[in-house]
C-alpha positions in Angstrom: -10.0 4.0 -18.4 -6.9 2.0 -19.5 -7.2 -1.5 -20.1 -4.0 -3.8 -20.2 -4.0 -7.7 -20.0 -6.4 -8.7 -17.3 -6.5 -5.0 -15.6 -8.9 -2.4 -15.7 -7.3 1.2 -14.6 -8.5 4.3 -13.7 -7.2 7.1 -16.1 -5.8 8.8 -12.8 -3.5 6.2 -12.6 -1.5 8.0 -15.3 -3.1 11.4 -15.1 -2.5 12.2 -11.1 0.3 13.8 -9.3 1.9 12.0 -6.5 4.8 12.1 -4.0 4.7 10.7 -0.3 5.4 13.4 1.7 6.2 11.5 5.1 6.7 14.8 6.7 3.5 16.8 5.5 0.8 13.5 6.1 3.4 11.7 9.2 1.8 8.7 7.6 -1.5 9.1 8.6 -2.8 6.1 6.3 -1.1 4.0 8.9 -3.4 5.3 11.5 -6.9 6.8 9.4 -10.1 4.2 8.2 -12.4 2.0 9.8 -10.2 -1.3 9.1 -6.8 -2.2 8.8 -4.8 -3.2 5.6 -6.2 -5.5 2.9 -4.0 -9.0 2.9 -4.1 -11.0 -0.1 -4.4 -14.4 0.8 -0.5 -15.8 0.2 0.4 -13.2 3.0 -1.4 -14.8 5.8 1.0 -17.5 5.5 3.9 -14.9 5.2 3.0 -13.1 8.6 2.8 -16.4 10.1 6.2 -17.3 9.4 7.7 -14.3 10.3 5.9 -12.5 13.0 8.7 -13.6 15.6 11.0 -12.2 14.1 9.4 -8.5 13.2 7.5 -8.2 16.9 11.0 -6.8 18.5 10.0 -3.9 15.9 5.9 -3.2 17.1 4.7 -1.6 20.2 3.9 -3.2 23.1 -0.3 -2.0 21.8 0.5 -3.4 18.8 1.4 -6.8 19.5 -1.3 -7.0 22.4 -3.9 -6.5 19.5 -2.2 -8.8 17.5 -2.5 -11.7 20.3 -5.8 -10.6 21.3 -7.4 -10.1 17.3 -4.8 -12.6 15.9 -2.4 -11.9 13.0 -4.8 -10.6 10.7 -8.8 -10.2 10.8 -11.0 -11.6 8.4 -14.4 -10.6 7.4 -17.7 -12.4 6.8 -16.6 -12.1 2.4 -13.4 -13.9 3.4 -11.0 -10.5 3.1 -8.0 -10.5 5.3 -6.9 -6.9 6.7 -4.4 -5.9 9.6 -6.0 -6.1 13.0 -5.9 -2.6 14.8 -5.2 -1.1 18.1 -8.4 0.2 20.0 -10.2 0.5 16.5 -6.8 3.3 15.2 -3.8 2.4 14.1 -2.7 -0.6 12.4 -1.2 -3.1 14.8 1.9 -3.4 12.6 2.7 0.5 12.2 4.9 2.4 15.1 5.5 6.0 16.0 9.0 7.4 15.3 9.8 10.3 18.0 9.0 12.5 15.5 5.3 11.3 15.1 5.4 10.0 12.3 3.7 6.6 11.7 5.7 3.6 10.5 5.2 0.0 9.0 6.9 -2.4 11.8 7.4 -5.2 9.3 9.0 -2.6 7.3 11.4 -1.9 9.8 12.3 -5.8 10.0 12.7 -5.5 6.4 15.4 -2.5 5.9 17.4 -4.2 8.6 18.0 -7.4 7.0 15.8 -9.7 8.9 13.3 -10.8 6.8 12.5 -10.3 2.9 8.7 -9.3 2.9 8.9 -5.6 2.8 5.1 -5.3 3.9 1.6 -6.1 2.9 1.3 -5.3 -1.0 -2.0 -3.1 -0.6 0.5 -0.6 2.0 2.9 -1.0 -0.9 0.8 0.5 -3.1 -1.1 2.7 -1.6 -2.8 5.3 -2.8 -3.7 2.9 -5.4 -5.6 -0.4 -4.0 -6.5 -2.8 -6.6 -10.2 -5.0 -6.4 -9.7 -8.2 -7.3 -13.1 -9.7 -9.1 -13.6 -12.8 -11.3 -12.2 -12.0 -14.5 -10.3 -8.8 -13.9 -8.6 -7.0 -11.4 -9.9 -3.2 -11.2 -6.8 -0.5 -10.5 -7.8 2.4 -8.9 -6.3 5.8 -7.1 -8.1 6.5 -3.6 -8.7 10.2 -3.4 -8.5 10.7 0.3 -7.5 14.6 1.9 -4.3 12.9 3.7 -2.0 12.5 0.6 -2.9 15.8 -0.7 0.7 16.9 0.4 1.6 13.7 -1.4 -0.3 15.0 -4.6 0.9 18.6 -4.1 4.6 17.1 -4.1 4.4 15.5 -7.1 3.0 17.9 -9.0 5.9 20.2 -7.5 8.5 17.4 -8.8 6.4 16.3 -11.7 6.3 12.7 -10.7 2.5 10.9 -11.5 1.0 8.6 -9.3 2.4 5.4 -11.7 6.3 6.6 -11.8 6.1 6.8 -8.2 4.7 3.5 -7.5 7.2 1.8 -9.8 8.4 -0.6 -7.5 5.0 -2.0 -5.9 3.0 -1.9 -9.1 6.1 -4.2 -10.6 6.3 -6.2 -7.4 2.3 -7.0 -7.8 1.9 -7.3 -12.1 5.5 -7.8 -13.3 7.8 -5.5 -15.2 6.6 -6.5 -18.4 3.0 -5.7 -17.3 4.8 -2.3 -16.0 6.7 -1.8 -19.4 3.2 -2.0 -21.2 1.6 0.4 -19.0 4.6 3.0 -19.3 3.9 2.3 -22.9 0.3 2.9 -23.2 0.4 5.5 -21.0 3.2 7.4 -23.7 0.7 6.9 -26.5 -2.0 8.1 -25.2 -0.3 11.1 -24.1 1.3 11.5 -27.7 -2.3 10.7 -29.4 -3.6 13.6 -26.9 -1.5 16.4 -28.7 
């Protein structure tokens, strides 16, 4: 367990392998579960004010789930999560022609039109953080459909924390991302 400010991590954080592989998995997280994404609650109001402009990038399935669900789902608890098409894939991901399975708002993103890259939980996947009253709980979701993403990391020796640089700064900060590098260095150097 690693414990920094107001988090509580999972020692795999540090400890596990991890590289996308968008060719090995053709982004099945995308497509696998029994819900959509988790949406904190400042990105409701995001995908309200930009749907327009990323539903040129969905499929035609998508955005009928979208105006038949809405622009997000929300259970009894109050959590947010992408709607789906016919209970699969997320209504924002697309299928490239080389089946591989896409974030649409992504898409919107890398060409300039808007500045949300995506929902932060799809950010950071395989990690999904649980939020609670006093601290928020980091953990690594062990799930067979990144093990090519685990087995490329360990080929390039990248851990799950150096490949999710970016997200895990965009959610905590990069002093909170500093500390962690830091930590994460000592305890490694205490382990020898």
């Amino acid at each position: 367990m690693i414990v920094l400010e107001d988090t509580l991590m999972s020692s795999l954080i540090a400890d596990q392998y991890f590289c996308c592989d968008l060719a090995a998995c053709k982004g099945a997280c995308c497509v696998e579960g029994d819900r959509g994404a988790p949406l904190e609650q400042e990105e409701l109001a995001v995908l309200e004010a930009i749907f327009l402009k990323i539903k040129p990038y969905l499929t035609d399935k998508g955005t009928k789930a979208i105006e038949h669900y809405g622009l997000y789902v929300k259970e009894n608890n109050g959590q947010a999560y992408t709607p789906l098409v016919e209970g699969r894939e997320c209504a924002y991901a697309v299928c490239t022609i080389d089946e591989r399975w896409e974030c649409g708002i992504e898409a919107a993103f890398h060409k300039g039109n808007i500045t949300f890259q995506k929902p932060i939980s799809c950010h950071l996947y395989p990690i999904y953080v649980g939020n609670y009253r006093f601290y928020k709980a980091v953990n690594y979701d062990k799930w067979n459909i990144c093990q090519p993403g685990c087995d490329s990391g360990k080929q390039f020796g990248i851990h799950l924390y150096q490949f999710l640089k970016e997200p895990l700064i965009r959610k905590f900060g990069k002093d909170w991302y500093a500390k962690l590098v830091d930590q994460i260095q000592k305890n490694n150097a205490a382990e020898w």
